[in-house]
C-alpha positions as CSV (number, residue, x, y, z in Angstrom):
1,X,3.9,-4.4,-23.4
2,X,4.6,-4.6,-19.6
3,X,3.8,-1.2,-17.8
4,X,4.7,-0.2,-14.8
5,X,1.3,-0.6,-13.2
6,X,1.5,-3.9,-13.9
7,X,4.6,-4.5,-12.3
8,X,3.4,-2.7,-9.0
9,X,0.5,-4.8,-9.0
10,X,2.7,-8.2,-9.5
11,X,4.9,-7.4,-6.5
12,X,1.9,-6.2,-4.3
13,X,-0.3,-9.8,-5.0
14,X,3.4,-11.2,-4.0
15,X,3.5,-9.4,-0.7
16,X,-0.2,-9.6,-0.1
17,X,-0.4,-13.4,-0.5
18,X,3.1,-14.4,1.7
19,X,2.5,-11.4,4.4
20,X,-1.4,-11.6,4.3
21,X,-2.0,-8.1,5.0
22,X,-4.0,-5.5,3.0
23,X,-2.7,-3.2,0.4
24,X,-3.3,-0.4,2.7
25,X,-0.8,-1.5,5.2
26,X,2.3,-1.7,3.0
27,X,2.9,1.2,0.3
28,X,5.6,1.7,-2.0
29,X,7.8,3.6,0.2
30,X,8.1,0.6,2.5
31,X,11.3,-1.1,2.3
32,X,11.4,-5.3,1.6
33,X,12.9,-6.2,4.2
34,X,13.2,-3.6,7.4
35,X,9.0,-2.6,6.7
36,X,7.7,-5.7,4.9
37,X,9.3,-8.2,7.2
38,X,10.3,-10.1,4.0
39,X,13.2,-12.6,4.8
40,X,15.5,-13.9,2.4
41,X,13.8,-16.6,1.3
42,X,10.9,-14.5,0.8
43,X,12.9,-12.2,-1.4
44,X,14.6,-15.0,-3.2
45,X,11.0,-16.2,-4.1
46,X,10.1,-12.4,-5.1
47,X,13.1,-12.3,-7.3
48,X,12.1,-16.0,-8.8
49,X,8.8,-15.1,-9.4
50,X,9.6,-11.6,-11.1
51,X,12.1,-13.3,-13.2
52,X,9.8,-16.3,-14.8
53,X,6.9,-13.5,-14.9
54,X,8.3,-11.2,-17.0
55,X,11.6,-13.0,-18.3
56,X,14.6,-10.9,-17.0
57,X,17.6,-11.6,-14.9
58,X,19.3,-10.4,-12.1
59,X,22.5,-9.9,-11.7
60,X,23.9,-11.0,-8.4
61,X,24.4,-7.9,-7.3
62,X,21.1,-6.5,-8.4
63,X,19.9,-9.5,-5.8
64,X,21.6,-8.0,-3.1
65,X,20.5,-4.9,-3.1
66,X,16.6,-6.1,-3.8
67,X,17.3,-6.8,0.3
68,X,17.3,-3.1,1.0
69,X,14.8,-1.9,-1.9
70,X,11.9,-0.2,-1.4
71,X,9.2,-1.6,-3.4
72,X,8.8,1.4,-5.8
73,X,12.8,0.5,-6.3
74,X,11.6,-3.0,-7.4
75,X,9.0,-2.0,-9.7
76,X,11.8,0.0,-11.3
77,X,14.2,-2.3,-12.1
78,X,11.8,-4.8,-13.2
79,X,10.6,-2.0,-15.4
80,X,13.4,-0.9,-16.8
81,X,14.6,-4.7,-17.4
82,X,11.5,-5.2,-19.0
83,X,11.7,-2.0,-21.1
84,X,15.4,-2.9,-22.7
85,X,14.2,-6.5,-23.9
């Protein structure tokens, strides 16, 4: 069963590893693109990776608006995806 910890932790390695910054720098209030400084090919690589990780889809709209999530907002829908399957 996926929990929601897990999730967080899955999008945090993500950031951590393309960004290279600590886990203390970036918290879950901290919007994807305007406080991560994630572009859209870093997002479409976030969405890609969540996707083949825990086998959900996005709708194309729901990839839109992963621009202006917050990461807690991620972890949610990833969650929630995760929680109807």
């Amino acid at each position: 069963m996926v929990t929601k910890e897990h999730v967080k932790e899955t999008v945090d390695a993500f950031i951590r590893k393309i960004l290279v910054v600590g886990s203390g720098e970036v918290n879950g209030d901290c919007l994807l693109r305007d406080d991560v400084g994630l572009d859209s090919i870093d997002i479409a690589e976030l969405i890609m990776m969540l996707s083949k990780q825990y086998n959900v889809n996005f709708t194309a709209q729901e990839e839109d608006f992963i621009n202006d999530m917050t990461i807690n907002q991620v972890v949610e829908l990833v969650y929630s995806k995760c929680s109807k399957e």
